[in-house]
VOROTOR-831850 format. One record per residue (C-alpha): residue number from 1; residue in one letter; z, y negated, x. Coordinates in steps of 0.1 Angstrom, whole numbers. Layout:
VOROTOR-831850
   num   residu       w       v       u
   NUM        a       Z       Y       X
...
//
This chain:
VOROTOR-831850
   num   residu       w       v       u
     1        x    -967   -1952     265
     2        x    -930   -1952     261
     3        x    -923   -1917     275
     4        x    -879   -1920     265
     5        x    -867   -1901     236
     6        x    -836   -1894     212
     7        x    -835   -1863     194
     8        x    -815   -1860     160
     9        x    -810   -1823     153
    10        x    -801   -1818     115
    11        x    -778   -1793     107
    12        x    -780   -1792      68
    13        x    -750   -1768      61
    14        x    -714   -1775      47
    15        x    -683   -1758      36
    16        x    -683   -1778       4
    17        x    -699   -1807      -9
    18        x    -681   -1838     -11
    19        x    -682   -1860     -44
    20        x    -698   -1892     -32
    21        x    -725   -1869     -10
    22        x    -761   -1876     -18
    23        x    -772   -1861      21
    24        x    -800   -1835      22
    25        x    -772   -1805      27
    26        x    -758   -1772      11
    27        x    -726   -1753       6
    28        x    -725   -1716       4
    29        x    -756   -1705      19
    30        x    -747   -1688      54
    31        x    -775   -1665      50
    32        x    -801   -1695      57
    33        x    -781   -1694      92
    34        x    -802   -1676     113
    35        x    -835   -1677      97
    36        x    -830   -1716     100
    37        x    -822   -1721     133
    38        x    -850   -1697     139
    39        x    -870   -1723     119
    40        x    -856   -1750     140
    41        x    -861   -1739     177
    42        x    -904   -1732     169
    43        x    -904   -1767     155
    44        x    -887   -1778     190
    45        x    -910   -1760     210
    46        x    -942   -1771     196
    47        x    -930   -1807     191
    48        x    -923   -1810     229
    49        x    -958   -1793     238
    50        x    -972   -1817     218
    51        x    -950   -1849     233
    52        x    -952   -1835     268
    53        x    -992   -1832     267
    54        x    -995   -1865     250
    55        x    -976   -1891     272
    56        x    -962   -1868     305
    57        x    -928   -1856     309
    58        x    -909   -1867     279
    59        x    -874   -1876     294
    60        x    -845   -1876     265
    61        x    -817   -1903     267
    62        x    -795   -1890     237
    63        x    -791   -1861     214
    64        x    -771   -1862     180
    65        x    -760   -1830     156
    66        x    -753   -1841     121
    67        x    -755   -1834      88
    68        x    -743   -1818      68
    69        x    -714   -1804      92
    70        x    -722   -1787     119
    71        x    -688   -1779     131
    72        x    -693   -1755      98
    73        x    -720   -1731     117
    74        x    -712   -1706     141
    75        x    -710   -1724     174
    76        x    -736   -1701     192
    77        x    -766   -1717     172
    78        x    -758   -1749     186
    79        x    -754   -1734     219
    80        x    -791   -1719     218
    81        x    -806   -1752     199
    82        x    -791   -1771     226
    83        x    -805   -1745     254
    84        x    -841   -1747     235
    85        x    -843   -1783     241
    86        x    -834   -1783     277
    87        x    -861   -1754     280
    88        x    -884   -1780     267
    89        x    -878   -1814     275
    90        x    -860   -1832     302
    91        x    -829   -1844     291
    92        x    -814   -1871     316
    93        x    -778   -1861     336
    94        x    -766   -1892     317
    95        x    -778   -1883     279
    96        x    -753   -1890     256
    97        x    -750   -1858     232
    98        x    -728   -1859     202
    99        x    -720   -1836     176
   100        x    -708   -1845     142
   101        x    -673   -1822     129
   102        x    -652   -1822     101
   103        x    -611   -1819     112
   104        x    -614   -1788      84
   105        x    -638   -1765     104
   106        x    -629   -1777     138
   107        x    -618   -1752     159
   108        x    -609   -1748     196
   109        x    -633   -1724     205
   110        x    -661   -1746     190
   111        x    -651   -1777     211
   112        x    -642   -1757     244
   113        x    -677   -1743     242
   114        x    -694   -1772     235
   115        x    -679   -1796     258
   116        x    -690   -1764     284
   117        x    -724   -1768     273
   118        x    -726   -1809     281
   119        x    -720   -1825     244
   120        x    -700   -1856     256
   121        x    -692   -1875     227
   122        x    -680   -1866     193
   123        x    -680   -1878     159
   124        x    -647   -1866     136
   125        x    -650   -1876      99
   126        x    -623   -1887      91
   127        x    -628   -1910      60
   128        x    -591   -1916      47
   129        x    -559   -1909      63
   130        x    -542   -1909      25
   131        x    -542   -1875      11
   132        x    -547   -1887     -25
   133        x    -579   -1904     -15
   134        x    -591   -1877       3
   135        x    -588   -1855     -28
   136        x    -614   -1881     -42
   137        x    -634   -1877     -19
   138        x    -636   -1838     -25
   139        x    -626   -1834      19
   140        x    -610   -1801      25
   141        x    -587   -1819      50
   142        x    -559   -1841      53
   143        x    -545   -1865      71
   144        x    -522   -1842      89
   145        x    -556   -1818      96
   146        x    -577   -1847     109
   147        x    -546   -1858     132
   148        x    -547   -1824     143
   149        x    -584   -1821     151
   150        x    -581   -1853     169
   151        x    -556   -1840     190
   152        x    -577   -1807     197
   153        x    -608   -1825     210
   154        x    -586   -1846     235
   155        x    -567   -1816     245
   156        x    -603   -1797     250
   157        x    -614   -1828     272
   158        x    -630   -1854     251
   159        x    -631   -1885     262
   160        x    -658   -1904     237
   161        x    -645   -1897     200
   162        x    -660   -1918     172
   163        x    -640   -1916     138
   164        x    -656   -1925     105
   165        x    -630   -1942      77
   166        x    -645   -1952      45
   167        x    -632   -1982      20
   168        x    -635   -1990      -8
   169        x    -625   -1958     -28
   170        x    -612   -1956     -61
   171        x    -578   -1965     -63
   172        x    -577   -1979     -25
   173        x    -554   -2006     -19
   174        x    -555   -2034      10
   175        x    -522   -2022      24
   176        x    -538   -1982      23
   177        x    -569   -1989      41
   178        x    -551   -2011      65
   179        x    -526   -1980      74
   180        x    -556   -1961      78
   181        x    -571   -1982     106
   182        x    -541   -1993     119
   183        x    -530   -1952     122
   184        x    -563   -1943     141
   185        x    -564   -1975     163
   186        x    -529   -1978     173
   187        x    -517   -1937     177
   188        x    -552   -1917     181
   189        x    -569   -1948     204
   190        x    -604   -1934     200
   191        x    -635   -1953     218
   192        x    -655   -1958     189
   193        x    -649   -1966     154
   194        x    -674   -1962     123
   195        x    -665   -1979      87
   196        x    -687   -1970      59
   197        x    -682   -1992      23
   198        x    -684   -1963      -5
   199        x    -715   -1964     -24
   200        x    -718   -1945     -55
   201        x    -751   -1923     -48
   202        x    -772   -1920     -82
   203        x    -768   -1875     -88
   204        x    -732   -1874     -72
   205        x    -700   -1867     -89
   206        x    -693   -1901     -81
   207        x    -720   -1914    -103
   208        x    -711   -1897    -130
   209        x    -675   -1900    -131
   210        x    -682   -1939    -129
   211        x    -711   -1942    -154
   212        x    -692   -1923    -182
   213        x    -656   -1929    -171
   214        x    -643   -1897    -171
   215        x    -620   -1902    -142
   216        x    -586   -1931    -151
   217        x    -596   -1946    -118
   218        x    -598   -1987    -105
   219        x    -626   -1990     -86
   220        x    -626   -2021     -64
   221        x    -649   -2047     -73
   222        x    -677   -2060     -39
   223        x    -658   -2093     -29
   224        x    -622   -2076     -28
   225        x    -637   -2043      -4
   226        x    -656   -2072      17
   227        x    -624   -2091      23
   228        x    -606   -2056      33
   229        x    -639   -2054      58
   230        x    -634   -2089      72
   231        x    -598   -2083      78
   232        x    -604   -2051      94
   233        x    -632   -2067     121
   234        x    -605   -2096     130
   235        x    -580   -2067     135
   236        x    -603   -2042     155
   237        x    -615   -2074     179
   238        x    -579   -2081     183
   239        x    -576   -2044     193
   240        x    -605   -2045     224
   241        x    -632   -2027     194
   242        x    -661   -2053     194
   243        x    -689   -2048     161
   244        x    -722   -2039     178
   245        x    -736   -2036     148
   246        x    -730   -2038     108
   247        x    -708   -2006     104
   248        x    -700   -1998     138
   249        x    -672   -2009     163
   250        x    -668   -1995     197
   251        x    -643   -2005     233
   252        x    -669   -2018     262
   253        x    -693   -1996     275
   254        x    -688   -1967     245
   255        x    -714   -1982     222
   256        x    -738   -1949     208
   257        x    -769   -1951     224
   258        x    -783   -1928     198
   259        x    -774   -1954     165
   260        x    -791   -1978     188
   261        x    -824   -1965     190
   262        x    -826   -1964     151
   263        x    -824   -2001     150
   264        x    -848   -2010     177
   265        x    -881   -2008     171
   266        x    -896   -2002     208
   267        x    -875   -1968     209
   268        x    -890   -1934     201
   269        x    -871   -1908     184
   270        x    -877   -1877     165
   271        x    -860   -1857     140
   272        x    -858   -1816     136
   273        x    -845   -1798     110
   274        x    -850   -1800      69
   275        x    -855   -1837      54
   276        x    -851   -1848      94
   277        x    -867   -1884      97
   278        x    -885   -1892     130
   279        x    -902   -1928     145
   280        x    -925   -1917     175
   281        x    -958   -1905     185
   282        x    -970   -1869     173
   283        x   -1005   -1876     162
   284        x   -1032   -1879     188
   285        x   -1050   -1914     182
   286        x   -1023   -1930     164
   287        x    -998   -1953     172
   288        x    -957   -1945     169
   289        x    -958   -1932     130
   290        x    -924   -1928     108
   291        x    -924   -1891      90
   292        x    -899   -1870      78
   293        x    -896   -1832      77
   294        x    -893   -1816      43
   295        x    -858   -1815      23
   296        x    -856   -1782       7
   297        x    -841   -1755      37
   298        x    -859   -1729      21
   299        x    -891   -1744      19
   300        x    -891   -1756      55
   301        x    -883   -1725      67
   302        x    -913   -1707      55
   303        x    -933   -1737      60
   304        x    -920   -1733      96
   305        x    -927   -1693      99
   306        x    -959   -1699      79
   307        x    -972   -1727     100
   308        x    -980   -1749      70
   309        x    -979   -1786      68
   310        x    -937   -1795      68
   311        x    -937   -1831      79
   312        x    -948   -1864      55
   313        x    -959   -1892      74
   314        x    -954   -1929      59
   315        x    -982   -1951      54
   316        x    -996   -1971      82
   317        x    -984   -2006      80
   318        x   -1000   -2041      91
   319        x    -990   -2058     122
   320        x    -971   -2089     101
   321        x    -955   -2054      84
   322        x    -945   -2042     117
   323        x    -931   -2075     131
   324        x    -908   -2080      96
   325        x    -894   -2043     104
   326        x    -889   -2049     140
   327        x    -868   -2082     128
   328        x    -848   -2067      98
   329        x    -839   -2034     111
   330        x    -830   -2055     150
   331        x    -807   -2076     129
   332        x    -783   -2051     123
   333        x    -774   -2052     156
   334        x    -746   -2081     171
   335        x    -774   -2088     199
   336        x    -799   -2099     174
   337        x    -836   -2087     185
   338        x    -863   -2103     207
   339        x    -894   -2118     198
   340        x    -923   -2129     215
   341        x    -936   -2165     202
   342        x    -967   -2146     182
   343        x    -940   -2124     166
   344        x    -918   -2153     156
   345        x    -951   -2176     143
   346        x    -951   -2151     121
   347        x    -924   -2151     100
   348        x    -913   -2188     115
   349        x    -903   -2202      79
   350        x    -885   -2173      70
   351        x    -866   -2172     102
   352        x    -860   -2213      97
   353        x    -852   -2210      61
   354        x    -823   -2183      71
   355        x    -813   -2208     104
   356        x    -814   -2239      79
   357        x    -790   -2217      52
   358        x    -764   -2205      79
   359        x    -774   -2169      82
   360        x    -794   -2162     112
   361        x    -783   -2180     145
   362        x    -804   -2182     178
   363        x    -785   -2166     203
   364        x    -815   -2172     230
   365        x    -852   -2190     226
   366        x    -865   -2156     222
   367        x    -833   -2137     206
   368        x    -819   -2141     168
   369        x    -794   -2126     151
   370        x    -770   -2127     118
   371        x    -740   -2150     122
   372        x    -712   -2139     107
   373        x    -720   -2148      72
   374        x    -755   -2131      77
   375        x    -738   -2103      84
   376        x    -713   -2106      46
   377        x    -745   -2102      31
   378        x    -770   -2089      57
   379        x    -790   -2066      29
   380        x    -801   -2100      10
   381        x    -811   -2117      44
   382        x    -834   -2087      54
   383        x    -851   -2083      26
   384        x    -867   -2120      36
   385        x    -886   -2098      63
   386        x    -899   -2065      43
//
C-alpha cells in the first residue's frame, strides 16, 4: 500500500465574497475561528491514527492552505494546524507547503511567520492587474495592492510564488489581459503562473447579473477568450513558463507537486476541513475511496465535537470505471498518463477514435496524452472516458 500523502487543509473563511465565487466559504463569521480550527486539529489527529495504523508511517510529500483565504485568519491558527500535522504524520524535509493569500489581507507578520514555520511556496491571487476589472470581480485589492504583496513575500524570503490571473471577464480586452501577463511575467518574474477562464457559477452574482442583464457589460464570447489563451501559452513558452497542465504554467523544476497528485490516479491525498474532498484509504477493507467532508462550517463543527458521521464517501466504481478516470483526469496533464496494455484494451477504440480525430497523441507505447488541439477542447475529449 502506497504509504505517500498530500494534505489539503481548507480554510473556509474570507473577508468578502467575490461575485463569480461559488467555493464552499464565508465572509463575516470570525467567531467560527477558533471553534473551527478546534474542529480541524481532532479531525487531523484521528485521521492520522487511522492512516498510520492502517499502512505504517504515512510520510507527507506536500501540504496546501486554501480556500477561502487564509491569509484572512489570524496567522497563529495556521501556525498550530501546521504544528498538529507534524505531531501526527511525517512530513518529508523536502514537502512542498503552500498557502493560498489574497494581496488585501497579506501582511508582513503573516508571511515572516509563516515562512519561519517551513511553508515554501505561495500562491497570491491575483486575478487582474486592471482596477476596473477587479471591481468586477468584487477583489478588495488592486493592482497597486497585489504589486505590493508581491513585493512583500520576496522581501520576507519567498522564492516559489504562483500568481493566479483570470480571462475572460466582462468587458476584458486582448490588449488588457495581455498587459496583465505581460506585467507579472516581465517585472514580478514569479516561478509559477495559474490562468483560470471565468465561468459563471449558477447562485453567484455573476449568474445573475448575466441571466437577467442587469449589469451594461460585453461578455466575451468562448472562441475570442480561447484565442487570448492560445496567445498567452505561445508568450509564457517564449518566456521559459512551460504548461504542465490545462491551467497551469510553471519555470523548470517549480511545477506544484500538490496540483499534481489530484490528477494522478496512483496518488493518495486527503482533505480536512468543511466540504474538503479527499482520494485515499480511510476504511479498513476497502480500497482508495473518494469522500468529501461536509459543506456547512457549522454543521461540521458539531459533527466534529459530536463525533457524528461528517464525511460522504462516493460510490464504488468498476474497474473499466476506474481505468476511464485514471485516463481523463491523467490527461490534464502535458505528460499524458501511463497505461498498462489491459488498461488501454479497455478503452482501445476510444483512445484510437481520439488518435484517428487529432486529439490525443502517443507520446510513448505506454504514455498518451492531448495534443494541442485536445487540449482547446480537452472537457469534450474526456468525457469519451467517464
Amino acid at each position: 500500500m502506497n504509504n505517500q500523502l498530500s494534505i489539503y487543509i481548507h480554510i473556509p473563511f474570507c473577508e468578502s465574497k467575490c461575485s463569480y465565487c461559488n467555493f464552499p466559504s464565508t465572509a463575516g463569521e470570525n467567531n467560527l475561528f477558533q471553534p473551527y480550527f478546534n474542529a480541524l486539529q481532532k479531525e487531523i489527529i484521528a485521521a492520522a491514527e487511522f492512516q498510520n495504523k492502517l499502512s505504517g508511517k504515512i510520510n507527507v510529500t506536500s501540504v496546501f492552505f486554501g480556500g477561502g483565504t487564509p491569509s484572512s485568519v489570524p496567522v497563529k491558527f495556521l501556525l498550530k494546524t501546521l504544528e498538529t500535522l507534524r505531531e501526527n504524520y511525517s512530513i518529508n524535509n523536502n514537502a512542498e507547503i503552500s498557502v493560498e493569500c489574497n494581496p488585501n489581507s497579506l501582511t508582513k507578520k503573516f508571511a515572516d511567520l509563516i515562512l519561519k514555520a517551513g511553508v515554501n511556496r505561495f500562491s497570491l491571487g491575483v486575478q487582474s492587474l486592471d482596477d476596473n476589472e477587479l471591481v468586477k470581480l468584487g477583489r478588495l485589492h488592486n493592482s497597486e495592492k497585489a504589486e505590493t504583496a508581491y513585493k512583500l513575500l520576496r522581501q520576507a524570503g519567498a522564492k516559489n510564488i504562483s500568481t493566479d490571473l483570470i480571462y475572460g471577464i466582462p468587458g476584458q480586452t486582448k490588449e488588457s489581459f495581455k498587459n496583465n501577463l505581460k506585467r507579472i511575467v516581465e517585472k514580478w518574474m514569479p516561478e509559477h503562473i495559474s490562468i483560470y477562464s471565468l465561468s459563471v457559477e449558477p447562485g453567484t452574482p455573476f449568474d445573475k447579473w448575466k441571466k437577467n442583464k442587469t449589469k451594461n457589460w460585453l461578455w466575451p464570447d468562448d472562441d475570442t477568450v480561447m484565442n487570448w489563451f492560445i496567445n498567452a501559452e505561445k508568450y509564457l513558452s517564449a518566456n521559459s513558463y512551460t504548461r504542465y497542465e490545462i491551467s497551469n504554467f510553471a519555470k523548470q523544476g517549480f511545477e506544484s507537486a500538490h496540483n499534481i497528485t489530484y490528477w494522478d490516479t496512483t496518488k493518495n491525498y486527503i482533505g480536512f476541513g468543511a466540504a474538503a474532498h479527499s482520494y485515499c484509504y480511510l476504511t479498513a477493507g476497502t480500497g482508495k475511496r473518494r469522500f468529501r467532508n461536509i459543506k456547512s462550517i457549522r454543521k461540521y463543527i458539531e459533527r466534529i465535537n459530536a463525533k457524528q458521521k461528517f464525511r460522504f464517501f462516493s460510490r464504488e466504481l468498476t474497474h473499466k470505471q476506474k481505468i476511464g478516470e485514471k485516463i481523463y483526469l491523467g490527461l490534464r496533464l502535458t505528460a499524458g498518463v501511463k497505461l498498462s496494455y489491459s488498461e488501454e484494451k479497455l478503452f482501445e477504440n476510444e483512445i484510437q477514435q481520439q488518435i484517428n480525430s487529432g486529439l490525443i497523441k502517443r507520446k510513448q507505447k505506454n504514455i498518451i496524452a492531448l495534443t494541442k488541439r485536445g487540449f482547446q477542447i480537452a472537457n469534450s475529449v474526456m468525457a469519451e472516458f467517464v
